[in-house]
C-alpha positions as CSV (number, residue, x, y, z in Angstrom):
1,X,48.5,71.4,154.6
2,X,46.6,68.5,153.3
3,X,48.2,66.3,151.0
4,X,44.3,64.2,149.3
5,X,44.1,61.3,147.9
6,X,43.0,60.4,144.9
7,X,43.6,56.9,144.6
8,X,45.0,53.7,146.4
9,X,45.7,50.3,145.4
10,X,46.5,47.2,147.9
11,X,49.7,45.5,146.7
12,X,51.2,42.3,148.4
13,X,52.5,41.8,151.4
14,X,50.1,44.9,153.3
15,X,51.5,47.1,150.7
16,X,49.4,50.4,149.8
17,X,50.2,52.2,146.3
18,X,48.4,55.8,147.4
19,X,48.3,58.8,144.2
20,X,47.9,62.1,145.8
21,X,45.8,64.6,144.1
22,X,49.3,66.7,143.2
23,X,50.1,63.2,141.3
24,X,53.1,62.1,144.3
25,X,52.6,58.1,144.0
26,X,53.6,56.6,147.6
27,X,53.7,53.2,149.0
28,X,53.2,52.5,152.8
29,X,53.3,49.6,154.1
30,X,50.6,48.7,156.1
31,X,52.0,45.7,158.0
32,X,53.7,48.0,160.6
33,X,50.3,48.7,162.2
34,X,50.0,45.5,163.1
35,X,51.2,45.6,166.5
36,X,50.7,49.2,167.1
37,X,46.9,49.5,166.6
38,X,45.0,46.3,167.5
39,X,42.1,47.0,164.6
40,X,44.6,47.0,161.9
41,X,45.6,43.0,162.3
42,X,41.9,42.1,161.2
43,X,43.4,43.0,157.7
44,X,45.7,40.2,158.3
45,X,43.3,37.7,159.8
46,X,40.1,38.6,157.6
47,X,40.3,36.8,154.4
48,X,39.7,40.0,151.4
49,X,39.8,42.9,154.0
50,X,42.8,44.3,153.4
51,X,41.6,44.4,149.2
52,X,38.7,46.3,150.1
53,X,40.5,49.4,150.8
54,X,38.5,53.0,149.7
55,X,39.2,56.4,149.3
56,X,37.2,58.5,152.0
57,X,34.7,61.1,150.5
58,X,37.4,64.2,149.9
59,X,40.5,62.4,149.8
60,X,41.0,63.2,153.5
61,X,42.2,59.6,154.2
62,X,41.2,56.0,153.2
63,X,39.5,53.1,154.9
64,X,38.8,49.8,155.1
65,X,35.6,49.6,157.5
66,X,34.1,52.1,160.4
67,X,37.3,50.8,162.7
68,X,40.3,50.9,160.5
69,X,40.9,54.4,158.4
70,X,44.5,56.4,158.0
71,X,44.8,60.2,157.0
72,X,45.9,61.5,154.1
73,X,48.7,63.3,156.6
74,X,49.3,59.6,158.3
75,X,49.9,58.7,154.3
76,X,51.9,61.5,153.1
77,X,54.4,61.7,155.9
78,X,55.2,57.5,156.5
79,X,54.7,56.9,152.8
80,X,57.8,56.2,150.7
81,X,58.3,56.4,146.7
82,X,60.1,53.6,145.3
């Protein structure tokens, strides 16, 4: 099962604020990437990158350029609600 997106917001400190299309609001924190996937630390080093996170045509994920993209799965399942 998919679990879209319908919107995301980039907090502080690498945090994401994702609303699912069934209205769930989760936060996932972004910074934990950092050393598992190499692209995602240009979000860190590259001054406005991280802010200029989007929604992916269906809600299937997000992304931030053509290298650096999560699933709506990836979101669902490691995001938290505060």
């Amino acid at each position: 099962m998919f679990y879209k997106v319908k919107a995301v917001k980039p907090l502080k400190d690498f945090i994401l604020e994702i609303t699912f299309e069934n209205s769930t609001i989760k936060y996932y924190n972004v910074s934990n990437l950092f050393e598992k996937w190499p692209n995602f630390i240009d979000l860190k080093n590259i001054s406005g990158l991280f802010e200029n996170v989007k929604v992916d045509n269906g809600g299937y994920g997000i992304s931030w350029n053509e290298n650096i993209d999560l699933s709506c799965n990836e979101l669902w399942e490691n995001g938290y609600i505060i």
